[in-house]
C-alpha positions as a printed NumPy array, in Angstrom:
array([[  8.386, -44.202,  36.776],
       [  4.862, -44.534,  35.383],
       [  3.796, -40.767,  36.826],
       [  6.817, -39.576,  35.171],
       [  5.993, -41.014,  31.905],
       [  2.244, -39.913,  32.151],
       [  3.859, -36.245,  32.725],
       [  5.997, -36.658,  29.847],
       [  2.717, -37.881,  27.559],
       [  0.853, -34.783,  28.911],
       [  3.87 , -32.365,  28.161],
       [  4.03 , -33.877,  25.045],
       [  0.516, -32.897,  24.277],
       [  0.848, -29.439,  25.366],
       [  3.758, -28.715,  22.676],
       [  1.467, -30.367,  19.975],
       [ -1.445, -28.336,  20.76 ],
       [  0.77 , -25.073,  21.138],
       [  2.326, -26.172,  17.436],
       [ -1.213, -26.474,  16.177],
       [ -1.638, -23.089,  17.495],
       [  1.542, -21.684,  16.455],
       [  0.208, -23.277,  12.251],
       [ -3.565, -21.839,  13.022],
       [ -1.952, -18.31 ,  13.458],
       [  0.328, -18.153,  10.672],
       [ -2.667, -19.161,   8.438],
       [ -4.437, -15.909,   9.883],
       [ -1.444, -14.023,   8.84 ],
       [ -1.246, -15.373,   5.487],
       [ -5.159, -14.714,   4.938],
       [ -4.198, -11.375,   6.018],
       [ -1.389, -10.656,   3.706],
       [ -3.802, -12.169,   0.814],
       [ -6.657,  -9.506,   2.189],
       [ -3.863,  -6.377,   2.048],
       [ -2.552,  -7.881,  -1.546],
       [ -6.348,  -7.998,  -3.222],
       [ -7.271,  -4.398,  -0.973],
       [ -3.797,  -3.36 ,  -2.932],
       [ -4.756,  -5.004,  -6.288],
       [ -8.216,  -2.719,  -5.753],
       [ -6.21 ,   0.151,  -5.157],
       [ -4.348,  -0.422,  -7.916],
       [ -7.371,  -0.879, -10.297],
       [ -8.814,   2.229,  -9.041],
       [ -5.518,   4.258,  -9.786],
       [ -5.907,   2.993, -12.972],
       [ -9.58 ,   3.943, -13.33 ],
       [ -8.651,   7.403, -11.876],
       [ -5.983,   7.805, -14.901],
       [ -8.297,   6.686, -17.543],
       [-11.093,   9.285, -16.137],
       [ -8.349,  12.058, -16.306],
       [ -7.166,  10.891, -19.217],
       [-11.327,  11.233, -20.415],
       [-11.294,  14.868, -19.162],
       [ -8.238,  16.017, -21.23 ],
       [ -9.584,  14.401, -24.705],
       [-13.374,  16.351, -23.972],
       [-11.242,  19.581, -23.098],
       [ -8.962,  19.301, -26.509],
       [-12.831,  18.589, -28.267],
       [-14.097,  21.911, -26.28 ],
       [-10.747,  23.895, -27.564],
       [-11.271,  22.839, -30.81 ],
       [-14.701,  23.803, -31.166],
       [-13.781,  26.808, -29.685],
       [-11.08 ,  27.407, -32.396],
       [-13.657,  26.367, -34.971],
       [-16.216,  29.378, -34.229],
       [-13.619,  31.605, -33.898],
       [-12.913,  31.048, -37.877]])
């Protein structure tokens, strides 16, 4: 009866540990999804800086036609 129990506490153990392993992962996949959702919030920015840099490019080309327009007159 007592072996039994003592193999019951032990089993017992086992799933515990395997639960705490089970929580440690999912905490490594949620610190991964937070790493893809900031390398995604960078992406993001740099789309944005990309825009504002075209958007850069076409107000210096409307200055170069319009000095181009002006010696032409």
């Amino acid at each position: 009866m007592q072996v039994n129990a003592i193999k019951v506490q032990v089993d017992a153990i086992k799933v515990q540990t395997d639960a705490s392993k089970v929580q440690v992962d999912a905490s490594k996949v949620q610190v991964d999804a937070s790493k893809v959702q900031v390398d995604a919030i960078k992406v993001q920015t740099n789309a944005i800086k990309i825009q504002t840099d075209a958007s850069k490019v076409k107000v210096d080309a409307i200055k170069v036609q319009i000095v181009g327009i002006r010696h032409r007159i």
